[in-house]
N, C-alpha and C positions, 0 to 999 in steps of 0.2 A: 427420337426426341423424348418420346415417354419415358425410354431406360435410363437418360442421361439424369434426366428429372429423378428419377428415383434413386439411384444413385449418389446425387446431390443430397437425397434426404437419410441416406442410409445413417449417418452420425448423429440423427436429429433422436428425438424422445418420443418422437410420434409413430401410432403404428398403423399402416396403407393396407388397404383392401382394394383391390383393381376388381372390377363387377365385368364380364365381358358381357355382350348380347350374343357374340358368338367363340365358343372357345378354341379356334383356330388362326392362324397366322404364322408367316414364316419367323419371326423373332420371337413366341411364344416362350421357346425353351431357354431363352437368353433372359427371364422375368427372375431376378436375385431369392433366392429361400426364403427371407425376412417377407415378403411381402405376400400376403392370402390372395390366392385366386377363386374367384365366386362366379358362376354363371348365372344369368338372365334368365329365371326361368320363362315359356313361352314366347321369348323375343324372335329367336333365334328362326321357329318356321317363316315368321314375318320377312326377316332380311332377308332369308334365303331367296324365297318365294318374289321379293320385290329384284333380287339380281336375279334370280333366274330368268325371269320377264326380259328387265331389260337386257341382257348377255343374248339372249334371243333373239329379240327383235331388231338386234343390233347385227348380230350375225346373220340374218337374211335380207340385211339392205333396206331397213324397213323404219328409217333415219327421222324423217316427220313424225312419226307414230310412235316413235321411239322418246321423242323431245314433248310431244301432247303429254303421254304417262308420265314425264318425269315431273313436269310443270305440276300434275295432277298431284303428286306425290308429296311433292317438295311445299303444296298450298295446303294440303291436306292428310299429310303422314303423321303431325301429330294427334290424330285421333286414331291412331293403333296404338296408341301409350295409354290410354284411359285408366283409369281406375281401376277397371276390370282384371287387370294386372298386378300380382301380388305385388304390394310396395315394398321396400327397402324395411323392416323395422326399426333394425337399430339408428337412431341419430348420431351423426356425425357431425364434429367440427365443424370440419371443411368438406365439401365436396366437388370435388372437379369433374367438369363436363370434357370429356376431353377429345370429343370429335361432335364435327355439328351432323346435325339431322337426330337419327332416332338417337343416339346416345344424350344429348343437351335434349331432348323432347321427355325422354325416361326420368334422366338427372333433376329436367323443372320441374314434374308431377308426381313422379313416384318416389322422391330419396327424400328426408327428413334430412335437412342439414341446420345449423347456426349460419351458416356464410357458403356463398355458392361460388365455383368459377366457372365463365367457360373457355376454350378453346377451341377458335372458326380455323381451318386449314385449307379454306376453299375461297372463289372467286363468289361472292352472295350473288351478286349480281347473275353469274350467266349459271350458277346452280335454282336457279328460278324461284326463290325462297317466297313467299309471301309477305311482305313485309306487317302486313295489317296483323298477323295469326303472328308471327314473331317475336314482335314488340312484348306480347304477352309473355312469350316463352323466357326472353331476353328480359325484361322486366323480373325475374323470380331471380337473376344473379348480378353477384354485388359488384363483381368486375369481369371483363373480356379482355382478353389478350388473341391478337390475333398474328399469325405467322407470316406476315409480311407488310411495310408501309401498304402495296396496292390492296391487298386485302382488307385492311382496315378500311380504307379509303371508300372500296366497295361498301362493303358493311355501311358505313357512315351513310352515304348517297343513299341507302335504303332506310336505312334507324338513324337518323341524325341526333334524335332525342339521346340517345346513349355515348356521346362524344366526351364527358368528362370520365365515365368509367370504364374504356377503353385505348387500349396498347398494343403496341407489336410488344411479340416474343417471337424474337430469332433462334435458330436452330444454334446449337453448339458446336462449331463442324472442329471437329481432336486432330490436326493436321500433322502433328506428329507422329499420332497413332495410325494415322490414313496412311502417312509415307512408310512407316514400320512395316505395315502388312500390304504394301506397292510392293517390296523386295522381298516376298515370299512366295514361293512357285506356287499357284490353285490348281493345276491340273488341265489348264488352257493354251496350246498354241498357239500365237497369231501364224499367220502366213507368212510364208518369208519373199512372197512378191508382191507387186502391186501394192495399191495403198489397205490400210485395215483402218476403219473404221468400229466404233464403237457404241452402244446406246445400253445405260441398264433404266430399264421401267418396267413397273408389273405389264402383262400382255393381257391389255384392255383400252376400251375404244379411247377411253380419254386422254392418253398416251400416244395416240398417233400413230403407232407403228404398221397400220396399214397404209398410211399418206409414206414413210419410210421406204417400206417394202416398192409402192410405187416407183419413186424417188432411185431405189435401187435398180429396179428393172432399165427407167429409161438412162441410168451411167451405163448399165451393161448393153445396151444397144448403140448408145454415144460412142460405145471402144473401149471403154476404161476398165483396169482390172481392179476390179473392187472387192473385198470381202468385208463384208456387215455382219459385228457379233452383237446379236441382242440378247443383253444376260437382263435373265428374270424370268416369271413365270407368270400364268395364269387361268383364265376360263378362255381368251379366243387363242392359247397357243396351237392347238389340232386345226382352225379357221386360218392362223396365220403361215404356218407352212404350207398348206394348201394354195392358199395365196401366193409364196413365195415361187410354188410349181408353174402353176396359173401367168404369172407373170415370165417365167425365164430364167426368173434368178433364184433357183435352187440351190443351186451350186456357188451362190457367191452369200446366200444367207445363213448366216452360223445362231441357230437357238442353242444358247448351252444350259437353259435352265436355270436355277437357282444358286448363286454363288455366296458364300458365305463371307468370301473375301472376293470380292469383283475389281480389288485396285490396283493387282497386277495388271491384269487385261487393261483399265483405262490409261493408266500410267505407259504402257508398252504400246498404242493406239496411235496409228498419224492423227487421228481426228478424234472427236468426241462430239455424237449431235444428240442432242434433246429436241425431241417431234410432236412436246405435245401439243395438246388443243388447247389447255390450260392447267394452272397450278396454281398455289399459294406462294408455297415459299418450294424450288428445288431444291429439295437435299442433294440429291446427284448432280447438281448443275454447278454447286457451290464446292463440293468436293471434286469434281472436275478440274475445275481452277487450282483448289489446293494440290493437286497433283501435276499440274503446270502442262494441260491440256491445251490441245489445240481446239478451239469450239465454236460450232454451228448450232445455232438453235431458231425455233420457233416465236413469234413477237407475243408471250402473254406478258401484260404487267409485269410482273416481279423478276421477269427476264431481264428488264432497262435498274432494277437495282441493282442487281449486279454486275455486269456489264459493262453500262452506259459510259464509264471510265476507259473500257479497253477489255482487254481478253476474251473477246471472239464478235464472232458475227451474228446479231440478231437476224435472219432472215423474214418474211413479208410471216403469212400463214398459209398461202398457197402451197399444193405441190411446186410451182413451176419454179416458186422462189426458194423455197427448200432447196433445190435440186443447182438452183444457181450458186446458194451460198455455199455449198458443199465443192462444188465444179471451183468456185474460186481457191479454195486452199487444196486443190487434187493438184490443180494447173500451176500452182507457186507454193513450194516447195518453203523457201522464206519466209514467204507469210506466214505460214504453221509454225516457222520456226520463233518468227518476232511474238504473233498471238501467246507461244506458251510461255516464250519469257515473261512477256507480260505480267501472266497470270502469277506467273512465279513472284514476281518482284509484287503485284499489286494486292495479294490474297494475305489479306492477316486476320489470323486466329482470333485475335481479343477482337475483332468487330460482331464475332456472334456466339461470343460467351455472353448469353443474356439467362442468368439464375433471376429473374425479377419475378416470375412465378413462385419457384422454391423460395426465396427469400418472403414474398407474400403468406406463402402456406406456413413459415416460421414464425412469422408475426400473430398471421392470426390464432395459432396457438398458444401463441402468449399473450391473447386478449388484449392486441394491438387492432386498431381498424385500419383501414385500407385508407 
């Protein structure tokens, strides 16, 4: 979402500075020449330090004590941003917060801006936000854009106060560009029996792929020849094939890592499930569809935006109901086939070209208000 944005502003007059708290991620090397990249200094042990925890205490089953720390974090993480942290000097424009928690915590206290924005990509509600400690942080920017109606929605039911200066932004999903690089070999296989299945999400608890992995064990004791590609990567991928052993289905779970182009694989796919536990807004749920996917997914909010018209099955949040919605388009062959028409005929591009950020950031440069 970030690169589309920047991208959009490549023709502009203005010149971007992206601040990381950590200078790592899989799209790093995809950040266009024109645009400075700066590091946080001292941010970086803090985040590390607060995932290391919870990737931890998550990998040894330790799920309540897991959800205590986050609460604790989430009511009181912004007093790791204090002052005692070099601040930003230079004053800027505009400044965008562009992920919530410590990034919109740094962005409220520590960056000298004219005009602030931020960007929530999360459920506020069930990431345990504080709302009292918030209000303050959200209080220092002049508008919110959030990536999905239920996300906003969220938000709102916690900061009601902030309802005029508040909007979705939708992801921009290039459906032409998606089906370009559907018809380019990555170097992936499917099987050529049984059904394939497919899921890409980073490999981390919030993603589900261990309720998946379950889900997979009991098709493969049900009788059914399944093979599950989970492309992407992360901190529980060594946890989750272990898991896969653990369970039986070794042999039927395929990790292939990090895919650059993962649209072959989705596009080639009887299925497509999304397993998480929650999101804002799915990138890969929406690109799914534009690939005229057959799909299974998870009930978080912003799964019934897209959806709620046709192109797949929201399933309960249970394993058992996971494992039902999946079993329905194993058993009918047709329904996979109707779902990805569906999608095909119902998925249009101009519903989430939404430039209202970048058009915002253009304004405010030319000493337009919001």
């Amino acid at each position: 979402m970030l690169l589309d944005i920047l991208r959009d502003l490549k023709d502009s007059t203005c010149k971007v500075e992206i601040l990381l708290l950590n200078r790592e991620g899989e799209m790093l090397d995809q950040l266009p020449e024109w645009v400075t990249v700066k590091k946080v200094a001292g941010i970086k042990d803090l985040e590390g330090l607060r995932k290391n925890i919870s990737n931890f205490l998550n990998r040894l089953g330790l799920k309540p004590l897991f959800h205590v720390l986050k609460g604790i974090y989430h009511r009181h993480g912004h007093l790791l941003v204090s002052k005692r942290y070099t601040l930003v000097n230079d004053s800027y424009d505009v400044v965008v917060a562009f992920q919530d928690g410590m990034a919109t915590w740094y962005a409220a206290k520590n960056i000298a801006g004219i005009c602030k924005l931020a960007v929530i990509h999360t459920d506020f509600e069930k990431a345990q936000y504080d709302a009292s400690v918030e209000m303050k942080i959200y209080g220092r920017f002049d508008s919110i854009y959030c990536t999905s109606q239920s996300a906003r929605e969220s938000f709102l039911r916690c900061l009601p106060e902030f309802a005029e200066r508040t909007q979705v932004l939708l992801p921009h999903i290039d459906c032409a560009d998606i089906c370009r690089k559907a018809a380019i070999f990555n170097g992936v296989e499917l099987s050529a029996n049984g059904v394939n299945i497919v899921t890409v999400a980073r490999l981390s608890h919030e993603k589900g792929i261990e309720k998946a992995l379950s889900v997979l064990g009991k098709l493969v004791v049900a009788g059914y020849d399944v093979h599950w590609y989970f492309i992407g990567d992360g901190v529980d991928r060594d946890r989750l094939e272990a898991l896969a052993i653990k369970l039986g289905c070794k042999d039927n779970a395929v990790f292939t890592g990090k895919l650059d182009n993962p649209y072959r694989t989705m596009a080639a796919a009887d299925i497509y499930v999304q397993p998480s536990k929650y999101e804002s807004y799915c990138i890969a749920l929406a690109e799914a569809r534009a690939l005229g996917c057959a799909i299974v997914t998870t009930d978080f909010p912003s799964a019934h935006e897209q959806l709620d018209h046709g192109g797949g099955i929201i399933s309960g949040t249970t394993e058992q109901s996971l494992f039902d919605g999946i079993k329905i388009l194993i058993d009918d062959p047709e329904e996979r086939k109707k779902i990805a028409l569906q999608n095909r005929e119902l998925f249009c591009e101009d519903i989430y070209i939404n430039n209202r950020l970048v058009q915002d950031i253009k304004d405010l440069l030319k000493g337009e208000k919001l």
